[in-house]
TORPA-255731 format. One record per atom (N, C-alpha, C): atom name; residue number from 1; x, y, z. Coordinates in nm, 2 decimals. Layout:
N
(node 'CA' NUM (X Y Z))
...
END
This chain:
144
(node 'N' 1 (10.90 8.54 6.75))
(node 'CA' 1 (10.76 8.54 6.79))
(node 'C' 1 (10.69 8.66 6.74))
(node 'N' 2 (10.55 8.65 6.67))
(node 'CA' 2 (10.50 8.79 6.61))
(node 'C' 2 (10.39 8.75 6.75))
(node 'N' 3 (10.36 8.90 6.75))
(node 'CA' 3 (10.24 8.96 6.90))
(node 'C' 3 (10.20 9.06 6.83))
(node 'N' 4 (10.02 9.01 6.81))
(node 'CA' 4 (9.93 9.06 6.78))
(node 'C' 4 (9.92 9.17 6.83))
(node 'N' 5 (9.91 9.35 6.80))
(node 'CA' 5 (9.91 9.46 6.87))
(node 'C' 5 (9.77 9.57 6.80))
(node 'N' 6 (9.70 9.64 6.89))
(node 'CA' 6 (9.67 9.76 6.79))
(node 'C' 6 (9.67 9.87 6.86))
(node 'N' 7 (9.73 9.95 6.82))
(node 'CA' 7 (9.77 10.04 6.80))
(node 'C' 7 (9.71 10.22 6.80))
(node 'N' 8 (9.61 10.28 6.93))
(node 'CA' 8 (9.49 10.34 6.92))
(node 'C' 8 (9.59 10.53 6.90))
(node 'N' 9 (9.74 10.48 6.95))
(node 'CA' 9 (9.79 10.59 6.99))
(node 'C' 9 (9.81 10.61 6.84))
(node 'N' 10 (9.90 10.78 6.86))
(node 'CA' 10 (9.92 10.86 6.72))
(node 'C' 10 (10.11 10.84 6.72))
(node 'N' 11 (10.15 10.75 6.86))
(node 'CA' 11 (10.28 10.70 6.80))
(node 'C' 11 (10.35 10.57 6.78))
(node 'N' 12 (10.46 10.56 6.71))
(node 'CA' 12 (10.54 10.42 6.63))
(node 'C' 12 (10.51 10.33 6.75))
(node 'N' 13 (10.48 10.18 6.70))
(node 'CA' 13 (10.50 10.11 6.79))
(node 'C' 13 (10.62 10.07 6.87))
(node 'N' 14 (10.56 10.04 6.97))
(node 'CA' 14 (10.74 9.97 7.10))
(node 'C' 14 (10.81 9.93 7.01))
(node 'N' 15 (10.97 9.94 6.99))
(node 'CA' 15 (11.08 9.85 6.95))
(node 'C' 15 (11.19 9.89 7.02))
(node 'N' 16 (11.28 9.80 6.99))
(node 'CA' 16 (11.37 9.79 7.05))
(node 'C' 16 (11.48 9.88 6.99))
(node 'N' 17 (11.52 9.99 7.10))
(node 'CA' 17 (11.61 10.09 7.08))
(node 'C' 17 (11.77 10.03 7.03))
(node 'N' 18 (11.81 9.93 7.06))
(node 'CA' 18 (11.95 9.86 7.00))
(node 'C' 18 (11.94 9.75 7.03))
(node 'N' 19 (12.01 9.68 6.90))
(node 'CA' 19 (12.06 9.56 6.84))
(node 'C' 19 (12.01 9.42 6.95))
(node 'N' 20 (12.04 9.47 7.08))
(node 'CA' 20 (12.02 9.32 7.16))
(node 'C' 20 (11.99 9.39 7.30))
(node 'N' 21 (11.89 9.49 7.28))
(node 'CA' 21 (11.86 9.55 7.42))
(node 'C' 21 (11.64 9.42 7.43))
(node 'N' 22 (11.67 9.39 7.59))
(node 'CA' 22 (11.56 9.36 7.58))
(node 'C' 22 (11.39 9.36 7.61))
(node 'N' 23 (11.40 9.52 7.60))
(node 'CA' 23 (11.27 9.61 7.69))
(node 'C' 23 (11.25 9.66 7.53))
(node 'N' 24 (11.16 9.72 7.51))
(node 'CA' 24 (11.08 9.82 7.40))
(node 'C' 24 (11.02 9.93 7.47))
(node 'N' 25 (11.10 10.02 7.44))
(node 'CA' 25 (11.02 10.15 7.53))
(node 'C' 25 (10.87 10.16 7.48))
(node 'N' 26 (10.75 10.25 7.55))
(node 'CA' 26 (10.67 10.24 7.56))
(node 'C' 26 (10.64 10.38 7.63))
(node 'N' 27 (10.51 10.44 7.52))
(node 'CA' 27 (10.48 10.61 7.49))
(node 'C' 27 (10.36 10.61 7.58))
(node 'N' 28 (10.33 10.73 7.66))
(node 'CA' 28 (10.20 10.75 7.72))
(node 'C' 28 (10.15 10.83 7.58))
(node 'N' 29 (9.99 10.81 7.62))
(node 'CA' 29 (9.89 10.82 7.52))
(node 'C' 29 (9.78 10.88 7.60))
(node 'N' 30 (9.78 11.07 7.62))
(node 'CA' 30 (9.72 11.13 7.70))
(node 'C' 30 (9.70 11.23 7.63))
(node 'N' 31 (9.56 11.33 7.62))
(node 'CA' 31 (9.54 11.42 7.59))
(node 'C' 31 (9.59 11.57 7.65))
(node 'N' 32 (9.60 11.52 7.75))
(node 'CA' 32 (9.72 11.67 7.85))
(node 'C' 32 (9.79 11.56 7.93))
(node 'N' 33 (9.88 11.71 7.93))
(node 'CA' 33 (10.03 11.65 8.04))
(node 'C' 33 (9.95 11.60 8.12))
(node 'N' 34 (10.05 11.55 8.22))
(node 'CA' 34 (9.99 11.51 8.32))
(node 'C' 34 (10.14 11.53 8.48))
(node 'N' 35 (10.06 11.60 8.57))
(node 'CA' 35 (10.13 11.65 8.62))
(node 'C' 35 (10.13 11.56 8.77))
(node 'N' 36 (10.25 11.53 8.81))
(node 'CA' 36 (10.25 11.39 8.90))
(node 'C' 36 (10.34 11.50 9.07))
(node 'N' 37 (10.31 11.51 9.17))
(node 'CA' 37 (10.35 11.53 9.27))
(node 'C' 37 (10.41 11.46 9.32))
(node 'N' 38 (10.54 11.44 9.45))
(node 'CA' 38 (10.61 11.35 9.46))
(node 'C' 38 (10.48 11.30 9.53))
(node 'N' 39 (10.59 11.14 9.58))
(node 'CA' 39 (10.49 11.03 9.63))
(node 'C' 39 (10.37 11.03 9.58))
(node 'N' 40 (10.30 11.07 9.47))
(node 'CA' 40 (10.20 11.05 9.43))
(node 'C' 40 (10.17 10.94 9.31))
(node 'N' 41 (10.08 10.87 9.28))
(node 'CA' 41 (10.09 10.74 9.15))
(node 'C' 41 (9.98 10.79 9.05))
(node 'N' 42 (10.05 10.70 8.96))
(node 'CA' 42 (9.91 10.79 8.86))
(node 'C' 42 (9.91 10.66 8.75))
(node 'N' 43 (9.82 10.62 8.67))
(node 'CA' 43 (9.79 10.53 8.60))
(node 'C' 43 (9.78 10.63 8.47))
(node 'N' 44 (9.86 10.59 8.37))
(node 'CA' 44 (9.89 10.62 8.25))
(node 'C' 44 (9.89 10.53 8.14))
(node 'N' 45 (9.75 10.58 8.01))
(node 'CA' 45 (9.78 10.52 7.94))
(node 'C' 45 (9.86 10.51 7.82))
(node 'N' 46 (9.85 10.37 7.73))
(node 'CA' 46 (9.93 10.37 7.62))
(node 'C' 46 (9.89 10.37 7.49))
(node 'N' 47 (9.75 10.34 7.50))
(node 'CA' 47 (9.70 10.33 7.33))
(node 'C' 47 (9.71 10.22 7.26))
(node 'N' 48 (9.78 10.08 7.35))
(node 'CA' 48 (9.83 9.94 7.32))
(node 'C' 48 (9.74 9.87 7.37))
(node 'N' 49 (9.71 9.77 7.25))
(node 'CA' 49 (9.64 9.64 7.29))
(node 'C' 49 (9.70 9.50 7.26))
(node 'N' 50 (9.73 9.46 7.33))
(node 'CA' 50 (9.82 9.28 7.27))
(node 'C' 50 (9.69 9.20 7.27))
(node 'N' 51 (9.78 9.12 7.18))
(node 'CA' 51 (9.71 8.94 7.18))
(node 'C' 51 (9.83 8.85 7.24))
(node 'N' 52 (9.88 8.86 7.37))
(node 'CA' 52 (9.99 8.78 7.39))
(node 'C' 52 (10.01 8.67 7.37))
(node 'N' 53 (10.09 8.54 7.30))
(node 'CA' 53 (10.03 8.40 7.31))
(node 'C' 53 (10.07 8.34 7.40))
(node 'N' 54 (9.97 8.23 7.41))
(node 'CA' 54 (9.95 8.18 7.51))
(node 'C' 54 (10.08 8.10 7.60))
(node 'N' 55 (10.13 8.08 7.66))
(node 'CA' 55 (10.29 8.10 7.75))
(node 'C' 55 (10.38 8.14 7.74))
(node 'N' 56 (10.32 8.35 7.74))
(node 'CA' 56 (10.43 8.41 7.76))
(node 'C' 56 (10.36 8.55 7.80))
(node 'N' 57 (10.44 8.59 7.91))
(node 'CA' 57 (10.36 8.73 7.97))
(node 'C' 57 (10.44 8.84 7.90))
(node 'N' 58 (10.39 8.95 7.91))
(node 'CA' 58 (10.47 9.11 7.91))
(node 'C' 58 (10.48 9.12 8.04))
(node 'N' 59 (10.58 9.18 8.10))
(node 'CA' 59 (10.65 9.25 8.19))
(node 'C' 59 (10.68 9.43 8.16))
(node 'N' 60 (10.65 9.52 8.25))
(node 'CA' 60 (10.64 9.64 8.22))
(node 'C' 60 (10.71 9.65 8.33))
(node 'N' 61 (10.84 9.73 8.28))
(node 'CA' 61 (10.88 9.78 8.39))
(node 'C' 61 (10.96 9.93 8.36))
(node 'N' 62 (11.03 9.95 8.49))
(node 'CA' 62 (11.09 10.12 8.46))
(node 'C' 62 (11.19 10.14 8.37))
(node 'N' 63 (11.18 10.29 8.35))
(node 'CA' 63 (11.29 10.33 8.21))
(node 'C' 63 (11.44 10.39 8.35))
(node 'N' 64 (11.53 10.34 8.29))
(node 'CA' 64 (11.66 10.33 8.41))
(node 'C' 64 (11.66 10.55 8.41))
(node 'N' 65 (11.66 10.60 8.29))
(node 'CA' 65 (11.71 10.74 8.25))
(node 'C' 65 (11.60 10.80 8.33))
(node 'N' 66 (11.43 10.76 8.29))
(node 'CA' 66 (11.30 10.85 8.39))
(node 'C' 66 (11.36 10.84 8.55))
(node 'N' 67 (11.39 10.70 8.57))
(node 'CA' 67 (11.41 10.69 8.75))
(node 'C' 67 (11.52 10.80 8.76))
(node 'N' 68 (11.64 10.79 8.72))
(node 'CA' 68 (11.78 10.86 8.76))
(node 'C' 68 (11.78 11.01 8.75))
(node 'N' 69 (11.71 11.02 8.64))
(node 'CA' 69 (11.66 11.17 8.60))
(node 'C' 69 (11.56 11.28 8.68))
(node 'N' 70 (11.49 11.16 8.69))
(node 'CA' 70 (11.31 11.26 8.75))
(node 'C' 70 (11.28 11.14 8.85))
(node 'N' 71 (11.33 11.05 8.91))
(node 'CA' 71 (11.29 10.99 9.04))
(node 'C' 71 (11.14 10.93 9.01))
(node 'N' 72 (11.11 10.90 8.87))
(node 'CA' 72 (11.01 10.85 8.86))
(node 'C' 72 (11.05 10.68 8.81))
(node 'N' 73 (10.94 10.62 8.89))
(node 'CA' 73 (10.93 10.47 8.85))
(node 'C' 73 (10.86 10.41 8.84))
(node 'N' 74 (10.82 10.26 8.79))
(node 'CA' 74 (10.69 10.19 8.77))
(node 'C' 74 (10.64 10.16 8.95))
(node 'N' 75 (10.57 10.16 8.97))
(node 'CA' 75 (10.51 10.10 9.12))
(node 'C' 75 (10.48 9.96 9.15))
(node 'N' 76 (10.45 9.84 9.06))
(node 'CA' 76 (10.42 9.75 9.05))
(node 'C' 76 (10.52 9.67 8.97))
(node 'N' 77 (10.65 9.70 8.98))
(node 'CA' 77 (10.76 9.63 8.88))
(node 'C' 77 (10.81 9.53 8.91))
(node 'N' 78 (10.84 9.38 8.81))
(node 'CA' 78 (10.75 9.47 8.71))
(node 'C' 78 (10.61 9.43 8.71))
(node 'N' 79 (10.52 9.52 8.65))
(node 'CA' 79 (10.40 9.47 8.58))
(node 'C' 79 (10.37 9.35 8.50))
(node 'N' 80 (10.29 9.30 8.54))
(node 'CA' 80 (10.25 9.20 8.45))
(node 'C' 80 (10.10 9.16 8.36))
(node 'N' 81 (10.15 9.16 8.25))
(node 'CA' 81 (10.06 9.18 8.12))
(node 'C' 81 (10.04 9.01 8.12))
(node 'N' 82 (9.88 8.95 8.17))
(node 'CA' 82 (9.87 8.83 8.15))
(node 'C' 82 (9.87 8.80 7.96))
(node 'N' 83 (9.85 8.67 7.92))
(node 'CA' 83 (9.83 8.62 7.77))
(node 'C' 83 (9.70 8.66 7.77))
(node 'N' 84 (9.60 8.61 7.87))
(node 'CA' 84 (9.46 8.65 7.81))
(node 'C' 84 (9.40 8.78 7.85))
(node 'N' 85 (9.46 8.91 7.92))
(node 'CA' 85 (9.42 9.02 7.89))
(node 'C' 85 (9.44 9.05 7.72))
(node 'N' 86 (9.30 9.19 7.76))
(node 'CA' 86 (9.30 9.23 7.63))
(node 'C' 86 (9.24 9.37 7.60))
(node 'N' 87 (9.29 9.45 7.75))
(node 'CA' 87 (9.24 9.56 7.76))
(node 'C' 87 (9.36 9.64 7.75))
(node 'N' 88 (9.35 9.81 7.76))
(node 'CA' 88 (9.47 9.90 7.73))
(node 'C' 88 (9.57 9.87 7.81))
(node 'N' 89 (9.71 9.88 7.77))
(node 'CA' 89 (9.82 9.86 7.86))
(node 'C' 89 (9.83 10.01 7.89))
(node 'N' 90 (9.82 10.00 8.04))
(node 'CA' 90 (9.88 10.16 8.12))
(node 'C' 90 (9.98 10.11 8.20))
(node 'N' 91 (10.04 10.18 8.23))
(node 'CA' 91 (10.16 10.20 8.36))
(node 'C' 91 (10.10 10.30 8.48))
(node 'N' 92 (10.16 10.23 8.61))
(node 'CA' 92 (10.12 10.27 8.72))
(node 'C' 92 (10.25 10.34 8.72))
(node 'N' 93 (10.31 10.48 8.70))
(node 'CA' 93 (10.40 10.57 8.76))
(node 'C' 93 (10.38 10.59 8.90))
(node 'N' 94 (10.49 10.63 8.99))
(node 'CA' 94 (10.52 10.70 9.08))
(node 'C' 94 (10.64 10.78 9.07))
(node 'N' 95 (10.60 10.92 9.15))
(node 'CA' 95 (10.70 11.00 9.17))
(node 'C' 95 (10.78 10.97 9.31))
(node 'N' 96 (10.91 10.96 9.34))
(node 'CA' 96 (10.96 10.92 9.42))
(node 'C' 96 (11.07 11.03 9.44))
(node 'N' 97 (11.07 11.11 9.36))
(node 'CA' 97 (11.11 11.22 9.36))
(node 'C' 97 (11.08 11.35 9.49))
(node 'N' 98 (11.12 11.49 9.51))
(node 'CA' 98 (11.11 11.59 9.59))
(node 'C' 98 (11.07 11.68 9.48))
(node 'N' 99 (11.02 11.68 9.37))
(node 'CA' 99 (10.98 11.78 9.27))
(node 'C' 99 (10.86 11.72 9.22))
(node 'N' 100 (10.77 11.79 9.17))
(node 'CA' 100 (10.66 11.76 9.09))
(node 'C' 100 (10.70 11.70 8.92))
(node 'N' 101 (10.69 11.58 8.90))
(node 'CA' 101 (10.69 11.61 8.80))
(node 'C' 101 (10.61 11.57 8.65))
(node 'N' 102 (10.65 11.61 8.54))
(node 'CA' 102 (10.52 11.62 8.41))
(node 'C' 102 (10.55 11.49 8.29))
(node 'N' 103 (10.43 11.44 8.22))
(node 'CA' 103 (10.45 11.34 8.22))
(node 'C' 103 (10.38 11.42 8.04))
(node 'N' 104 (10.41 11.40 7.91))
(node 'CA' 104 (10.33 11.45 7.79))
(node 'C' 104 (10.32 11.36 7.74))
(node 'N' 105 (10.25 11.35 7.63))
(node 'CA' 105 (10.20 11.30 7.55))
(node 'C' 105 (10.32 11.25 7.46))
(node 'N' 106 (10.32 11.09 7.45))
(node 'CA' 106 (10.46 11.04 7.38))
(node 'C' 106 (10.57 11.02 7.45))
(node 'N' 107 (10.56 11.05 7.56))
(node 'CA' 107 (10.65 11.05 7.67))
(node 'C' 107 (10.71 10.92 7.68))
(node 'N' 108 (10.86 10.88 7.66))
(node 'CA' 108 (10.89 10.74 7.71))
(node 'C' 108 (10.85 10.69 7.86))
(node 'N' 109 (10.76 10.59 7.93))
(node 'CA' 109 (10.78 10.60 8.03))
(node 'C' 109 (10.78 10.48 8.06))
(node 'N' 110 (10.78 10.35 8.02))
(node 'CA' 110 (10.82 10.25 8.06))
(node 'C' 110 (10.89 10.18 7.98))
(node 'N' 111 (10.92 10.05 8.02))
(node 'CA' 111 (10.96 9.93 7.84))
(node 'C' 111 (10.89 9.82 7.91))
(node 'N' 112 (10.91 9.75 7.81))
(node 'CA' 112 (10.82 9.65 7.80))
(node 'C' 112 (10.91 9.50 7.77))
(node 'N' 113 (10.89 9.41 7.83))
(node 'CA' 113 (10.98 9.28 7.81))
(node 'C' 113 (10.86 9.15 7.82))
(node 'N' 114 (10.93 9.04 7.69))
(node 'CA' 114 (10.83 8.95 7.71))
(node 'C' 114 (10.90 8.86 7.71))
(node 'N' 115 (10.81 8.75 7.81))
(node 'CA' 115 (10.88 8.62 7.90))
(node 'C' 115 (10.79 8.50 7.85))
(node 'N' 116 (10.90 8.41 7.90))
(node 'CA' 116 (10.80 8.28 7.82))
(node 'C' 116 (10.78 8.23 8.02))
(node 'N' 117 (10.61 8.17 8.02))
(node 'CA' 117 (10.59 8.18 8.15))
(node 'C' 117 (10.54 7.99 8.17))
(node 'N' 118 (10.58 7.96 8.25))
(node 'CA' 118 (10.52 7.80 8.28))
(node 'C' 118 (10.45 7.81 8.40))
(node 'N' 119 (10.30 7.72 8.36))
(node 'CA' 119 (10.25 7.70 8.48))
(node 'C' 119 (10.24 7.57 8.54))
(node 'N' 120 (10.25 7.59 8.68))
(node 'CA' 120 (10.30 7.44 8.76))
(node 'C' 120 (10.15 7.42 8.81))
(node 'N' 121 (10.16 7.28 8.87))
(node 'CA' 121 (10.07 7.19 8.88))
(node 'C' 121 (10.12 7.13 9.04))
(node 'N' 122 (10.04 7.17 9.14))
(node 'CA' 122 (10.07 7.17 9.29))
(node 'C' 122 (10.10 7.00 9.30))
(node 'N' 123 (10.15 6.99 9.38))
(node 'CA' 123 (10.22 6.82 9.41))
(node 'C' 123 (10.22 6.81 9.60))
(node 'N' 124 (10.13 6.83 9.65))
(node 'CA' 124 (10.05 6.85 9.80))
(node 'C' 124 (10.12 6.75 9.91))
(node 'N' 125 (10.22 6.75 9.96))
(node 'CA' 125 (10.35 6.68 10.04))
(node 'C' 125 (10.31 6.68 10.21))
(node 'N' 126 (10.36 6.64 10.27))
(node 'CA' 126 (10.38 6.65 10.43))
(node 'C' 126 (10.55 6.70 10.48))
(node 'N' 127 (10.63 6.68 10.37))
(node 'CA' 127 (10.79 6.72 10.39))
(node 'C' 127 (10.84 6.76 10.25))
(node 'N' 128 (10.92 6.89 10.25))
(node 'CA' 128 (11.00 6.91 10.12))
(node 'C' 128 (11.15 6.87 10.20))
(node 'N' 129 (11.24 6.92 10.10))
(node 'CA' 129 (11.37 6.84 10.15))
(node 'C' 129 (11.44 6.94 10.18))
(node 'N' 130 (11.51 6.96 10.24))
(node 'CA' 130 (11.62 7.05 10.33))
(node 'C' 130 (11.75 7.10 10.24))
(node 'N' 131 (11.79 7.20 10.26))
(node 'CA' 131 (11.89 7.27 10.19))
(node 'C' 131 (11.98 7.32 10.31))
(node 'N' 132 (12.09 7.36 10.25))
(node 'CA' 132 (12.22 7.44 10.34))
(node 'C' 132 (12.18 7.54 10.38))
(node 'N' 133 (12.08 7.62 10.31))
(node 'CA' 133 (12.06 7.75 10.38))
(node 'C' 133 (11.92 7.74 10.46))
(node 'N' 134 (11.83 7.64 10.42))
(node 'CA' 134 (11.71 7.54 10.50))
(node 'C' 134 (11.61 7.72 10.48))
(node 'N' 135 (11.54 7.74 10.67))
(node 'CA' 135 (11.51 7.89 10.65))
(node 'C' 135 (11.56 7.96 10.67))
(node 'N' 136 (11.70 8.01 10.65))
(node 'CA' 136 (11.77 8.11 10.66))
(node 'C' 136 (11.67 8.23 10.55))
(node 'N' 137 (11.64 8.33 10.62))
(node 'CA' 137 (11.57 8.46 10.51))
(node 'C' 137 (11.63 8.61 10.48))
(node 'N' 138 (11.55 8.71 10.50))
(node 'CA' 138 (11.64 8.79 10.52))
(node 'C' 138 (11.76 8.85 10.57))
(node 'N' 139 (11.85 8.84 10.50))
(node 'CA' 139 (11.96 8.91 10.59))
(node 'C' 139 (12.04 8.80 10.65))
(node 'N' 140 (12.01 8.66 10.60))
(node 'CA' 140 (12.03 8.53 10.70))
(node 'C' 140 (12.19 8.52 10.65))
(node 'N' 141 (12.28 8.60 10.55))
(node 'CA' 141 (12.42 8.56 10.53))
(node 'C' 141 (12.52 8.64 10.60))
(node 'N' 142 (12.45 8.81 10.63))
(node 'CA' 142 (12.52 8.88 10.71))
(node 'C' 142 (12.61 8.95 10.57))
(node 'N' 143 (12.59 8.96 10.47))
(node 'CA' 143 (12.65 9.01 10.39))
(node 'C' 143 (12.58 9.17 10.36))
(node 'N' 144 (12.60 9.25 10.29))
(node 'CA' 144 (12.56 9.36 10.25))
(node 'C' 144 (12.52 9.33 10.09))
END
């Protein structure tokens, strides 16, 4: 599938770091650091613009090494990049962390994954049909 992109930042576009990985990391595009306190969120951008086509979204979500590392993660994970946006892709970071921490210019801080998305067509009933687990919800197996 080719996805129309352009490209406003000064780094390489998203790809994919190995052979059959399926995220593209993805560079903040900021003029100064940017310095994040814990529990604080900050909307960061990327300098990316898609043309996604039409039934299939981006998904933005966290980099596994920023979380584990610096307790930073996406807040909205994942994100979703509809087909017919067409404005800058940013990431909503949060620090989740007990340290302040800094965020530069080029910085990996998210990846990026794209999905093929179907949309349903409501079918308006008085009964759906019953299952084994019916409403069982949270926690309803007793398992950990």
């Amino acid at each position: 599938m080719k996805v129309r992109i352009i490209n406003k930042s000064n780094h390489p576009l998203p790809s994919y770091a190995t052979e059959d990985a399926s995220g593209m990391d993805i560079r903040a595009f900021i003029e100064e650091k940017i310095s994040i306190s814990p529990l604080e969120r900050v909307l960061v951008p990327t300098g990316l613009f898609l043309e996604i086509p039409k039934g299939f979204e981006a998904q933005i979500r966290p980099r596994s090494g920023l979380a584990i590392k610096q307790g930073m993660t996406c807040l909205n994970s994942p994100g979703t990049i509809d087909a017919d946006y067409r404005g800058e892709i940013k990431v909503i970071l949060i620090n989740l962390s007990n340290e302040v921490q800094t965020i530069e210019n080029g910085d990996r801080i998210a990846q990026m994954v794209f999905q093929k998305v179907d949309q349903i067509e409501w079918l308006q009933v008085d009964q759906i049909d019953s299952t084994e687990r019916n409403t069982g919800g949270f926690g309803h197996t007793g398992k950990n």
